[in-house]
Residue, then its C-alpha position, 0 to 999 in steps of 0.5 A: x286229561x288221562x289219555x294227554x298224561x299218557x301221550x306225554x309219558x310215551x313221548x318221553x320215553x320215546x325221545x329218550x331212547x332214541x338218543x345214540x350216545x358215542x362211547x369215550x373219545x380214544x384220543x381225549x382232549x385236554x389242556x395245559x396252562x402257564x403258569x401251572x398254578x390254580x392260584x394264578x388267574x392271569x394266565x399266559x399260555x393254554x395249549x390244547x390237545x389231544x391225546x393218543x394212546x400207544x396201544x401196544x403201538x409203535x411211536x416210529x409208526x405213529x410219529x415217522x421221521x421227517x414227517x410233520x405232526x400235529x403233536x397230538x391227535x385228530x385236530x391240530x394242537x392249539x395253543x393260545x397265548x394271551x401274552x407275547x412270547x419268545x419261541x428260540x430267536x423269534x417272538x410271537x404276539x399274544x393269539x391263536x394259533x397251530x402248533x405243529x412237529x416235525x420229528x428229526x433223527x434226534x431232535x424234533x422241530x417244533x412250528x408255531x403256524x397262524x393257521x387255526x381250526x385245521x384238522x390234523x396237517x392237512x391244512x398245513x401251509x408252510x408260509x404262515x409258520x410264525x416260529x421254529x425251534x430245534x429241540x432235542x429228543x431225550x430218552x426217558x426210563x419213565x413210559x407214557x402211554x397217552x401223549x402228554x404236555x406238562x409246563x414247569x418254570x417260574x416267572x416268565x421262563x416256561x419249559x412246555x414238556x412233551x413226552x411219549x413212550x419213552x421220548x422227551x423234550x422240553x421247549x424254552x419258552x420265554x414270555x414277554 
């Protein structure tokens, strides 16, 4: 009995030191909800994404004119909706799907796609988008290090903000 004791302590002890744990993610994941209150379970919109860092980084670099983005980092931004939404002219049924930029001189594009489970763009395909909306870039005198989203509004007329650095939009978002 002593020595199946000791057998089963080296085996513990074995087992636990061959775990190889990965450090923290350099781009977390996170998410963000509409309507932003804890009180309300009836949510309409959960967008998740990650966050990249700028590091000392160049947002040009990072995010290049003309480039699509899959605002964020590593897979592409899902956004899930469990209402109908209106993105600019163009409804969009309750589901899941991809959401993607395409940055501009001044303004950006942002794209509604059917696609999911797609690793950064390189399962983009353009004939899937569902919805474009134009939005302009501002400049903010706050600075953001991690890209970040954060939702204000009130009944069914969402804002979905964006910001990086110094860089802003706001996306009108009107649910159904």
């Amino acid at each position: 009995m002593k020595k199946l004791f000791i057998f089963f302590l080296v085996a513990c002890a074995t087992l636990t030191q061959a775990q190889d744990f990965r450090g923290l993610d350099k781009s977390p994941m996170d998410r963000v909800f509409y309507p932003t209150s804890n009180r309300v379970s009836d949510k309409a919109i959960v967008i998740t994404y990650s966050r990249p860092q700028l590091n000392g980084r160049d947002l040009g670099t990072l995010v290049p004119t003309y480039k699509l983005w899959r605002t964020g980092a590593n897979e592409a931004t899902e956004i899930r909706l469990f209402k109908s939404i209106k993105l600019g002219d163009t409804v969009v049924k309750a589901g899941t799907y991809t959401m993607y930029s395409y940055p501009k001189e001044g303004t950006t594009e942002i794209i509604i796609n059917a696609a999911t489970h797609v690793w950064g763009t390189n399962g983009y395909d353009e004939s899937k988008d569902l919805a474009r909306i134009e939005v302009p870039v501002m400049e903010s005198q706050d600075y953001l290090e991690a890209f970040s989203f954060a939702f204000t509004g009130k009944g069914n007329n969402a804002i979905l903000h964006g910001g990086w650095g110094n860089a802003r939009v706001q996306i009108p978002i009107t649910v159904m």
